[in-house]
N, C-alpha and C positions, 0 to 999 in steps of 0.2 A: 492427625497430621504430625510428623516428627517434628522436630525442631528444627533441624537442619532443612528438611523439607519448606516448614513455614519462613525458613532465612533466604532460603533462593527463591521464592516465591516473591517474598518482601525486595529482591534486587532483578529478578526478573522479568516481575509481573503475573498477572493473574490467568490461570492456566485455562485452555480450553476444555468442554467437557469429553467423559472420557469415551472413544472409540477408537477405530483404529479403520487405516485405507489399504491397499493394496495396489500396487501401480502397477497394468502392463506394460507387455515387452516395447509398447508403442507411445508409450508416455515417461518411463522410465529404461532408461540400460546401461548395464556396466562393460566397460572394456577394460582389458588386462595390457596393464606394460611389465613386462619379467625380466631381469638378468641382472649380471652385476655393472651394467651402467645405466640399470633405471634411473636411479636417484639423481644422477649429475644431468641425463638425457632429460627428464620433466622439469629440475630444476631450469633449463635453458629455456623453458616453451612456459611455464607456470609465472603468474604474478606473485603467487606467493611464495614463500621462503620454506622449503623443506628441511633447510638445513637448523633450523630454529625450532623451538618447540612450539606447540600451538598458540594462537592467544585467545583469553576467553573473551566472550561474548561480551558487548557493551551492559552495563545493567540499565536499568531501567528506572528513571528518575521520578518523585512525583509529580502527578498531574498536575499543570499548574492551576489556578485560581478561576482558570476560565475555559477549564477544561471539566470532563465528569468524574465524579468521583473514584478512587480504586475500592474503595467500599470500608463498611466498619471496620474487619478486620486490619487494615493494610498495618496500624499503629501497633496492635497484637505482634503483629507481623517483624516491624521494626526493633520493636525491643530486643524479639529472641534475637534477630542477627547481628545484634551489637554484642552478643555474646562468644558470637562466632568468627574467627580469624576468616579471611576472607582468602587465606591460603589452603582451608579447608572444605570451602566451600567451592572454590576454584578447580578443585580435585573433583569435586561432583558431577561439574558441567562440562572441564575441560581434558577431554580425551585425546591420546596421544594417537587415536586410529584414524581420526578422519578429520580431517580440515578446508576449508573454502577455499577456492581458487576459479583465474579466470584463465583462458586461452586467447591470446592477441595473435593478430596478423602483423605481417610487415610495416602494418601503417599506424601498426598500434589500437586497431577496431578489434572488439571482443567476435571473437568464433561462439565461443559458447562460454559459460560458466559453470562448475563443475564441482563435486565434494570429492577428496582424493583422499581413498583408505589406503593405510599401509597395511602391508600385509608380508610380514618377518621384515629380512633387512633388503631382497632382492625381487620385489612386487608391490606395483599398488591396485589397484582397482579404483578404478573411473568411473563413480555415479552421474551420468551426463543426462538432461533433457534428451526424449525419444527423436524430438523432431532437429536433433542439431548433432546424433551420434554418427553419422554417415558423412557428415563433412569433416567431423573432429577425425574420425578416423584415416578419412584421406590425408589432410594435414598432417594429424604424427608420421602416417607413414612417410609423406611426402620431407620429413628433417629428420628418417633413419638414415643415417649414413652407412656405408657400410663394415667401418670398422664401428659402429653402434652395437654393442651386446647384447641386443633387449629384443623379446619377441612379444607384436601388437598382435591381443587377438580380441573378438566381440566374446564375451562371456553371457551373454543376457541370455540363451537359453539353458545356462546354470545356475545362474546367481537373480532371484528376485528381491525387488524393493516393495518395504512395506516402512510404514511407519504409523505412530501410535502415540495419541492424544490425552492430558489427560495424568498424565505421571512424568516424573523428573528422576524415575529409579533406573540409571542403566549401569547399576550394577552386576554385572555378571550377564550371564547368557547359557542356554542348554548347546550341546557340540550340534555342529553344523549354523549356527547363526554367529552374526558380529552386531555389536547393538553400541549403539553410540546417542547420544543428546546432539542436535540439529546445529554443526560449530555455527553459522549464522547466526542462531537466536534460539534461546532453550520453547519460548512461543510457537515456533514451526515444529514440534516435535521430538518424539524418540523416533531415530533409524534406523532400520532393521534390516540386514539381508539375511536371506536365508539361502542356505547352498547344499540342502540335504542332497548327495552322491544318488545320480540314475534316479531322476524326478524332473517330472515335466515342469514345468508354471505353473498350468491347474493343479498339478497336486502339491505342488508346496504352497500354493495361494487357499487351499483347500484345510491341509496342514496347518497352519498360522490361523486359518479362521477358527479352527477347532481348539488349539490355545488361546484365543480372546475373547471368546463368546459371552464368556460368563461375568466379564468387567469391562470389555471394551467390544462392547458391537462394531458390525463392519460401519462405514458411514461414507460409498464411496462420494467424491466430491468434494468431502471436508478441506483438504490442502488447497484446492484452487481457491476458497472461501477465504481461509485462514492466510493466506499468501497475499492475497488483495489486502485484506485487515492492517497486516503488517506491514503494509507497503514494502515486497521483495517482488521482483518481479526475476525472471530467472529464464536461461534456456533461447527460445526465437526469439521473445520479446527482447533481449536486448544485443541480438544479434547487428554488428554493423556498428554499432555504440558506443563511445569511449566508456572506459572502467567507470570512471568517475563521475558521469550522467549518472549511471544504473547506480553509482550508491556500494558499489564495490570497497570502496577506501574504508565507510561505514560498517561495514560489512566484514571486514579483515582479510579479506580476502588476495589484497595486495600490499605488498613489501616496499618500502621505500627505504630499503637497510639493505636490499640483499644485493648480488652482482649483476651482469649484464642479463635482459630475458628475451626474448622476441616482442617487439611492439613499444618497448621501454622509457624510447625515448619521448613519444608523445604523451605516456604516461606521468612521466618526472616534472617533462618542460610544465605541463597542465599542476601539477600539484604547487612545483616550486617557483614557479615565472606567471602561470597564467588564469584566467578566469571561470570559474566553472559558471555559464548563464542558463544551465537546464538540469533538469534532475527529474528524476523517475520521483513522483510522489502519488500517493493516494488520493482519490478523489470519491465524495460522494454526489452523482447525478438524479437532481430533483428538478417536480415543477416548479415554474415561477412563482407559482400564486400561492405557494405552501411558506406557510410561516417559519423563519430560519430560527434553530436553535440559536441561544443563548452564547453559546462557546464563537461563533462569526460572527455576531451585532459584537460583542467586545470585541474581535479582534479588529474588525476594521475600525472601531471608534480609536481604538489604541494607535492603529497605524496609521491614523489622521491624525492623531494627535505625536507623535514620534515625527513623522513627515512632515507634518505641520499644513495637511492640505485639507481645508475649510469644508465641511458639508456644501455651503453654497456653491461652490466651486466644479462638484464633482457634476460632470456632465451627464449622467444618466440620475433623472431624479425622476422622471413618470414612474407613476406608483406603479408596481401591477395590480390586478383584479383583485387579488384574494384580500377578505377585508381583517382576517388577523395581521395580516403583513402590512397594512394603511396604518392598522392603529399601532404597530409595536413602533415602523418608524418614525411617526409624528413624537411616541415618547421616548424615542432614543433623543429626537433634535431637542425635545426641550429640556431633557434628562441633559445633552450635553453642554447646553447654553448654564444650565444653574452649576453645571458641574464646575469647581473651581480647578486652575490647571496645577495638573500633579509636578512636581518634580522627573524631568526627561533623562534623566541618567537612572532613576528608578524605573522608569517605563519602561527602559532599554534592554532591564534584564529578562522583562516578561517575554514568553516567544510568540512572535507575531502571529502565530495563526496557529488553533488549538494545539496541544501534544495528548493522544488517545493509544491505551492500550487496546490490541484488538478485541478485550470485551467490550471495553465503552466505546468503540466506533460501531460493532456491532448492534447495542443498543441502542444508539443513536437510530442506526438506518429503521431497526424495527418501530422506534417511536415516530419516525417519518413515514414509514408503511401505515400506520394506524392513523396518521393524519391527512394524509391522501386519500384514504381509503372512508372516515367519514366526513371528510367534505366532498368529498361525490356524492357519498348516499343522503347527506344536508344537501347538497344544488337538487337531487334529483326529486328530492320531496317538492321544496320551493318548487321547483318547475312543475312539478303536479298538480300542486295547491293555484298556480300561477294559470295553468292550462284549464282548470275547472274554472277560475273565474272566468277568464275571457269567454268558455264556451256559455256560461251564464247570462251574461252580457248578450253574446250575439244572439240566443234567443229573445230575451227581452228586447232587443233591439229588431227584430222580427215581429213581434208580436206586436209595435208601438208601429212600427212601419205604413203609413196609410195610403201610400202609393207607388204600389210595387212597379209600377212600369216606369214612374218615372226616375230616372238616367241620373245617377250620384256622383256628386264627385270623385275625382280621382283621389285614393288614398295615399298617404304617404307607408311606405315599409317599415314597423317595428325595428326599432334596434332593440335586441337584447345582450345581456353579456357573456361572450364566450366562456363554453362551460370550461370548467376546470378538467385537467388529465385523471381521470381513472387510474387506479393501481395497474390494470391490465395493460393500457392503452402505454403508459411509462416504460413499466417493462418488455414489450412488445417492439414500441420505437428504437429504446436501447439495441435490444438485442437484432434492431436490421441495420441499424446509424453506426452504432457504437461498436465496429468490427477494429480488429490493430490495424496501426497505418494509418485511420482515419483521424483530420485534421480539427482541431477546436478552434470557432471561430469566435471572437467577440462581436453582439452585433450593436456595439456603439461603434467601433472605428471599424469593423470589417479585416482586422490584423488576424494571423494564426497565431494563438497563442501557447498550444499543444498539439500531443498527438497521442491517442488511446495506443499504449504497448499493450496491454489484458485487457481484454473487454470484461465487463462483469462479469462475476460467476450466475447463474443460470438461476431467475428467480431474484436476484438482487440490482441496484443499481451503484455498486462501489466498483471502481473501476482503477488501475493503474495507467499514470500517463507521464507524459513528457513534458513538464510543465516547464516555459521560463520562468525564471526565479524572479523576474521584476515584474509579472503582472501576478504572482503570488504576494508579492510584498515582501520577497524576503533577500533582493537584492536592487540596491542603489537608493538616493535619497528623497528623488522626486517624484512617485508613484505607490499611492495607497490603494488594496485590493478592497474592494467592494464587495457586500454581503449583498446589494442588490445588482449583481452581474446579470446577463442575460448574453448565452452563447448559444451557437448550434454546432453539429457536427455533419462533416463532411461539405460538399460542393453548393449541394440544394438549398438554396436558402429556403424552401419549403418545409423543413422539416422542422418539427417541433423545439420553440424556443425550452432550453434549459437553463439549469442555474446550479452553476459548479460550488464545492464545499471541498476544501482543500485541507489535509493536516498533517500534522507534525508525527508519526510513529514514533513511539516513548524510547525507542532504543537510539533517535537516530542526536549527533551531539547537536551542541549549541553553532549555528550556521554563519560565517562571519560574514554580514552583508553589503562589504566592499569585493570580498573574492567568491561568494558560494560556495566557499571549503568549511570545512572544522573549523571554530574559532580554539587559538590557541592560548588557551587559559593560562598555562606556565609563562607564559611571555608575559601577559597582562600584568600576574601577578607578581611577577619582578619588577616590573615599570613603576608599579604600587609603593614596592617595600623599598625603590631608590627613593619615589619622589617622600615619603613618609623620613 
């Protein structure tokens, strides 16, 4: 690895392994806006600032204390970029071809969200979601005027999107492609179109496979995986949705520098006057009876102790079934009784609820998969071993029996303990419960307190949702989130109880939780060096 490589790595985080996807024309598409009053005409429709250079990507902070590791190297990592001007490194990531951006309505609700490449000084090309390119295009059309100089047209079956995992070199490019770093987050990928002249889709999607074969296999799927990880959600999912839910502000993808835009002012008033109470965050969906990592038994002890609201207190204390989870909370309560109380303005800077890079969220889910997976085949043994005795029994109880005719009592019915969710049976539920749209309920008060934007990707249970911020714990002062929650989704209260795990994505900032905006460090720290 270079140096410069191991310096963006150390501010970016830890890369995914390498492969590479290919999106159809029906998942991805680009539209063309051309002439010389593109730039003022998108400017008017865009959240972000065209007229400004791009800004780079947030970096990525370390894990805190109660979060998983970034691994041995990450220290390696840090030294080489104390080496490195961070004007240099900025140049690596930050490309003056493609930048994030949203599309609002009159009411100020996202149409869609969008990467907008420049292309010379009188074109851009619009990478939009597949399933939101037919209404975007109606809208521009719908605010050409006609003294507007620009001509709207679908380019998707000239221009495909690929993109490529795995490296952080988008130096350069062979003619016919534009290759850029993901302005969102160096995490989500290299961007690639390709636009070889008189070529279908399959053969330029054929083309691109035969240049990555040899260091980045195809891996379709990877981006809806890696998308969940990073908590971005993008496209339908935050169709209808002010900017600032979806994490757009986070994201850079809106200006709050630039001149009037369509949508603006529900955007501004929300930033500058009002409160943000919901936000698109990542969620991992387990069963109840699975032992919670480490990273949510501290955070909720933390946010009991920041809140100040008592274990006795909190109203869901039935244990569930599962007996590592009996015995971690009995030594969380005594753990916390011996525990002397910290200092709350120290607490305060820890983040309430884990911060993971999408590998350690990753491993997370996979050490949850392997723990569901043998406490089924532990209950099923038990249950074997369980059902050989009883049948043992009832024959010796046969055999002792010395009067078969006469008339026995009535028996009472075994209780046994509900088996624990199967790997299968989890991802199964999810994937018929856990569709967008669908509502997360608590089943202590019966309140919605989400709603699935991304259902998992296929095979997992990490999901993107609409969470409010005060039964996450990361807005107001009277409400601490519990590690031992218990929700369902959708209407049915039939359907299998879960248990949500909520986290911080390492890119996203420090959240301030009287408004659910960015907290505003520069301000703090002047407040600091008056009262000092």
């Amino acid at each position: 690895m270079s140096r410069k490589a191991a310096a963006l790595v150390s501010r970016f985080g830890r890369l995914w392994s390498r492969c590479h996807e290919t999106f159809p024309p029906s998942t991805r598409r680009i539209l063309s806006v051309k002439g010389p009053s593109a730039t003022t005409y998108l400017q008017n429709l865009l959240t972000c600032d065209l007229s400004s250079p791009p800004i780079s990507p947030r970096t990525e902070v370390l894990e805190d204390n109660h979060s998983a590791s970034r691994g041995p190297s990450s220290e390696y990592h840090d030294d080489i970029a104390a080496d490195i001007p961070m004007e240099i490194l900025e140049k690596s990531v930050v490309s003056d071809l493609v930048r994030p951006g949203c599309f609002l309505d009159v009411k100020g609700r996202v149409v869609t969200d969008a990467l907008i490449w420049k292309r010379g000084e009188e074109e851009y090309w619009i990478d939009v979601d597949g399933g939101c390119a037919d209404e975007l295009l109606a809208h521009l059309n719908s605010y050409k005027l006609r003294r507007t100089k620009v001509d709207i047209a679908d380019k998707s079956d000239e221009v495909s999107v690929h993109v490529i995992y795995g490296t952080l070199n988008a130096d350069g490019g062979p003619p016919g492609f534009e290759i850029a770093l993901d302005p969102r987050h160096p995490s989500l990928g290299l961007r690639v179109l390709s636009f070889t002249p008189s070529t279908s889709h399959e053969e330029r999607s054929e083309q691109f496979a035969k240049m990555m074969k040899d260091k980045f296999p195809v891996a379709p799927g990877t981006t809806g995986v890696i998308r969940r990880l990073a908590g971005v959600a993008e496209g339908v999912e935050i169709r209808n949705k002010t900017a600032l839910e979806c994490n757009q502000d986070f994201l850079n993808a809106v200006s709050f520098k630039k001149g009037c835009y369509l949508g603006q002012e529900l955007t501004a008033r929300t930033k500058f006057k009002g409160v943000v109470r919901k936000r698109i965050i990542p969620v991992i969906l387990t069963d109840t009876s699975v032992q919670i990592p480490r990273q949510w038994g501290m955070s909720a002890m933390l946010q009991r102790q920041i809140k100040k609201v008592p274990v006795e207190d909190e109203p869901d204390q039935k244990l569930p079934p599962g007996p590592h989870m009996i015995q971690m909370q009995q030594a969380q309560k005594e753990s916390e009784k011996d525990m002397p109380m910290p200092n709350i303005d120290d607490l305060k800077k820890i983040p309430l609820q884990p911060r993971l890079s999408i590998v350690s969220a990753g491993g997370i889910w996979n050490a949850l998969q392997r723990a569901i997976e043998f406490g089924s085949h532990q209950q099923e043994q038990e249950q074997e071993e369980k059902d050989d005795k009883e049948t043992e029994k009832e024959k010796e109880k046969e055999k002792e029996n010395s009067a078969p005719n006469e008339e026995e009592p009535p028996q009472m019915p075994s209780l046994t303990k509900k088996p624990e969710v199967t790997l299968d049976a989890l991802i199964n539920s999810l994937s018929a419960n856990a569709t967008m749209g669908t509502k997360i309920k608590d089943k202590n008060d019966g309140k919605t307190i989400g709603e699935i934007v991304s259902p998992p990707a296929p095979g997992t249970a990490i999901a993107l949702a609409m969470m409010r911020l005060d039964r996450v714990g990361l807005l107001g002062d009277n409400v601490a989130w519990k590690h031992t929650n218990k929700v369902t989704l959708g209407e049915n209260d039939d359907v299998m109880e879960l248990r949500y795990l909520p986290y911080l994505p390492l890119w996203w900032p420090n959240v301030d939780e009287k408004t659910g905006k960015e907290k505003e460090i520069e301000e703090e720290e002047e407040e600091d060096e008056e009262i000092d």
